[in-house]
N, C-alpha and C positions, 0 to 999 in steps of 0.2 A: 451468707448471700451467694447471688449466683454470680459464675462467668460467661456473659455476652459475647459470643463473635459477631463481629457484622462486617458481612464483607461488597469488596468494592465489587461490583459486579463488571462491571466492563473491562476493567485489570484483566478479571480471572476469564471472563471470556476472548481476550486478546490473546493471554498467554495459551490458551486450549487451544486455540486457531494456527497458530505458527507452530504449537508442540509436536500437534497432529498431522500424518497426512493426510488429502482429502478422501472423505469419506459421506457417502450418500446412503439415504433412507427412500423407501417407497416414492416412485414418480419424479427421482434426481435431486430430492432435499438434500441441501447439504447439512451433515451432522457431526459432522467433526468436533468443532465450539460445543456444542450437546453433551458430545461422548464425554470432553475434555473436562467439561464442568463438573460432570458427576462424578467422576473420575477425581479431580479435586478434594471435594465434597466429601467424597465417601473415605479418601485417604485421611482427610485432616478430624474428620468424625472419630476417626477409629484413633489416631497418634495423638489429638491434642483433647479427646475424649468431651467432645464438641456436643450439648446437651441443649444451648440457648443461641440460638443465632438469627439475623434478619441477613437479605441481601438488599443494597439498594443499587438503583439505574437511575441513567440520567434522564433526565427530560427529555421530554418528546421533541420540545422547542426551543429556540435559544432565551437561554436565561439574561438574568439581570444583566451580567458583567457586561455582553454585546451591547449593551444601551451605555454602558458607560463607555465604553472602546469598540469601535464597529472593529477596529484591527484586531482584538483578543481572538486567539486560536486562527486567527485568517493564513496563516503558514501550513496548516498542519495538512497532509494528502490525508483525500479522500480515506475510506478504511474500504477494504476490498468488502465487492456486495455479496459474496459468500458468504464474509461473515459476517455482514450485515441483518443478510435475512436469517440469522439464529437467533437475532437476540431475542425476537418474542418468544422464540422455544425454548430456549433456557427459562426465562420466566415462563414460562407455561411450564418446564417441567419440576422447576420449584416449588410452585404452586399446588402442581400435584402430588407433589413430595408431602404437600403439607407445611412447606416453607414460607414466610412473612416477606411478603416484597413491599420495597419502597420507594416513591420516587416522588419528587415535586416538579410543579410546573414552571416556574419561576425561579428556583434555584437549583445548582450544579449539585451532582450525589457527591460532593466533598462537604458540602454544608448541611446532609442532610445526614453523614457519618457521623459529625462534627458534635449535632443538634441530640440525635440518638444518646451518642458516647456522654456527652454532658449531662443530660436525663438520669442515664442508666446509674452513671458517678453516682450523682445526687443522691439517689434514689440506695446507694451504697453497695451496689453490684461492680466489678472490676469488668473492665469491655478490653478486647481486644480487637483492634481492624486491621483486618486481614488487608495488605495494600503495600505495593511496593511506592506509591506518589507521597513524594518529598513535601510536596503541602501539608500530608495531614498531619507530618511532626507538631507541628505547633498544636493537634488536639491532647499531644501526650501533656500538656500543661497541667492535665487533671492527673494526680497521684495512683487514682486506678484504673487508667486508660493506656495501651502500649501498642506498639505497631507491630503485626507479624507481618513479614518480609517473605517473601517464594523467591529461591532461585535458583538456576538448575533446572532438571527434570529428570524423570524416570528414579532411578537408584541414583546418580548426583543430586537429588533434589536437597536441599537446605534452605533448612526453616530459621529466621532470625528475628529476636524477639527485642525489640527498641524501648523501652519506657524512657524518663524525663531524662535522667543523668546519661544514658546513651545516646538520646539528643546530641545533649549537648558538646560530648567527646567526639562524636562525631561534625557538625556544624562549628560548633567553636562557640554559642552562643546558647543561652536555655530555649527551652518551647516557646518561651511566651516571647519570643523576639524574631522566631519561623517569619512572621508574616514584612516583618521589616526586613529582614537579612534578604529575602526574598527579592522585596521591592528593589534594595540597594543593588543587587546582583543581576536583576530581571532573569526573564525564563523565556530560555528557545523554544520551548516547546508549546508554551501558551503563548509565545508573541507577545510577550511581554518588555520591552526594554531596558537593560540596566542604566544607570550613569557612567558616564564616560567617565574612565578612569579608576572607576569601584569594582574591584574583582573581590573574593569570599575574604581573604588575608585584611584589606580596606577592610570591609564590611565589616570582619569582626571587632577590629580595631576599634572601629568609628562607634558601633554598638555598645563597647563594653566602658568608652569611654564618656559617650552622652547618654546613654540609653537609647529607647526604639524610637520610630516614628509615632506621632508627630514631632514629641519633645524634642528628640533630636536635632532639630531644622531652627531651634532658638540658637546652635550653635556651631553648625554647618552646612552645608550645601541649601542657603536661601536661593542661588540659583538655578535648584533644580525644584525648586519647590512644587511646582503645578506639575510636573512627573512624579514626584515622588507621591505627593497628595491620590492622583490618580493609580500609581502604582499597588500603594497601601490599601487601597478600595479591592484591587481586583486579584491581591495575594490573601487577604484578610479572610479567614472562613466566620461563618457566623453557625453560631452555636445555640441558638434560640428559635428559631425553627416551630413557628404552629402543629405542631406534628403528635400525635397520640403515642404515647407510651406506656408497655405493662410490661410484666415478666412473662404474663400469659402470651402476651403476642409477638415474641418471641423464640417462644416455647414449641415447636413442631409438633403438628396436630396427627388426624390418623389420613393417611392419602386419597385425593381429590381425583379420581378417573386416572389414575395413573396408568391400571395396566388398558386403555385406550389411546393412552399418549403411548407410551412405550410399541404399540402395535401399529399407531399413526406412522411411528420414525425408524420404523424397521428395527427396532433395538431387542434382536432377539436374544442375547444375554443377561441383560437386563430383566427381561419377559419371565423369561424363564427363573431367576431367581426368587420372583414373588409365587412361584408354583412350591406350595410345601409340601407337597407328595403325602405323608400319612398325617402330616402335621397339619395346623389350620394355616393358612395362607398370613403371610406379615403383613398389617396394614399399619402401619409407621416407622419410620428411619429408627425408633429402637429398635422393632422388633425384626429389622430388616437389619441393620448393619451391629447391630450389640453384639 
């Protein structure tokens, strides 16, 4: 069977944005997030010999969890509109790569990692997602699903590979109890709330000694109950997702106008590498980066 990457796209264009200094393409585009991505991409192709991958993005609009909690993410600043206005280029330059993007309208691209990676299990292929966000621990639940980790950059860069038992040596708790430990602890960063008084040490405690939510609430903190309930909603990824799955449609195809994107964004390094001088020109990420 095969191995899946699928990676979180906005991760890897965040970390490309601050990696980089800024840099512009034809007319003041900014291209940095561009550079960075492919620059990713083309590094992990080649070291983790990357053959089957999707990338997915968030919705265009606020998902589900805002209707549950107008407060979810209402903390978080703005993202600078430099690298804002990349992201359709990054997916455009995927796309041209010949790369499978995905996104839903209604749910966050943690649920549609989640959704993929459960698929692909089933289906008896091992998935890796590329992602450094502590939510998606809880998709390692499946035996052939693991998290790669970026961190670092340039030559410090280090790669760090999570499956289920590393979960848990890290957390204190397995996969399948991510979504609880979670809720007990709340998250700064999604504006989420923890219980007063429950830090990770609680959390694991109280986990290992009732189990997850809900069950757990038959035997402690009834008084946080309508947080916790809500909590549990909005840490909880869902893994069932209407979403179309193959091995094909993850499989990079041969490139879609590339060398026109690439002349769009000034990326004259790039340009130049699909020139095969005596040779025929490479029209896919095999024959381009193998």
């Amino acid at each position: 069977m095969a191995r899946i990457f699928l990676f979180d796209s906005m991760f890897q264009i965040y970390r490309a944005f601050h990696a980089l200094p800024p840099l512009s393409g034809p007319g003041g585009i900014p291209t940095n997030a561009v550079h960075g991505v492919l620059g990713i991409l083309s590094n992990l192709w080649r070291s983790e010999k990357i053959r089957h991958m999707a990338w997915v993005f968030e919705s265009r609009s606020k998902n589900f969890r805002h209707g549950l909690d107008p407060n979810y993410k209402a903390t978080r600043s703005a993202p600078k509109p430099d690298m804002t206005v990349q992201v359709p280029y990054v997916e455009e330059a995927l796309e041209a790569l010949g790369v499978t993007v995905y996104r839903h309208d209604t749910f966050e691209a943690d649920d549609v990692l989640a959704t993929l990676a459960a698929k692909a299990a089933a289906a008896g292929h091992d998935v890796v997602i590329v992602s450094n966000d502590k939510d998606l621990a809880q998709v390692c639940v499946h035996p052939r699903v693991s998290l790669l980790r970026i961190k670092g950059s340039g030559k410090s860069t280090n790669l760090e590979y999570l499956d289920a038992s590393r979960v848990e040596e890290l957390f204190g708790v397995p996969a399948s109890y991510i979504a609880s430990y979670l809720a007990l602890n709340g998250d700064d960063i999604d504006n989420i709330p923890g219980i007063p008084g429950i830090g990770p040490k609680t959390a694991v405690k109280l986990l290992k000694q009732h189990g997850p939510l809900p069950g757990l609430l038959e035997h402690a903190l009834q008084e946080h109950k309508e947080r916790l309930d809500l909590n549990l909603q909005l840490t909880r990824l869902h893994d069932d997702l209407p979403i179309d799955f193959s091995l094909e449609q993850v499989t990079p195809g041969n490139f879609r106008n590339l060398e026109a994107f690439y002349q769009k964004m000034g990326m004259k390094k790039q340009l130049a590498a699909l020139d095969g001088g005596l040779f025929d020109p490479p029209n896919s990420l095999m024959e381009l980066w193998s």
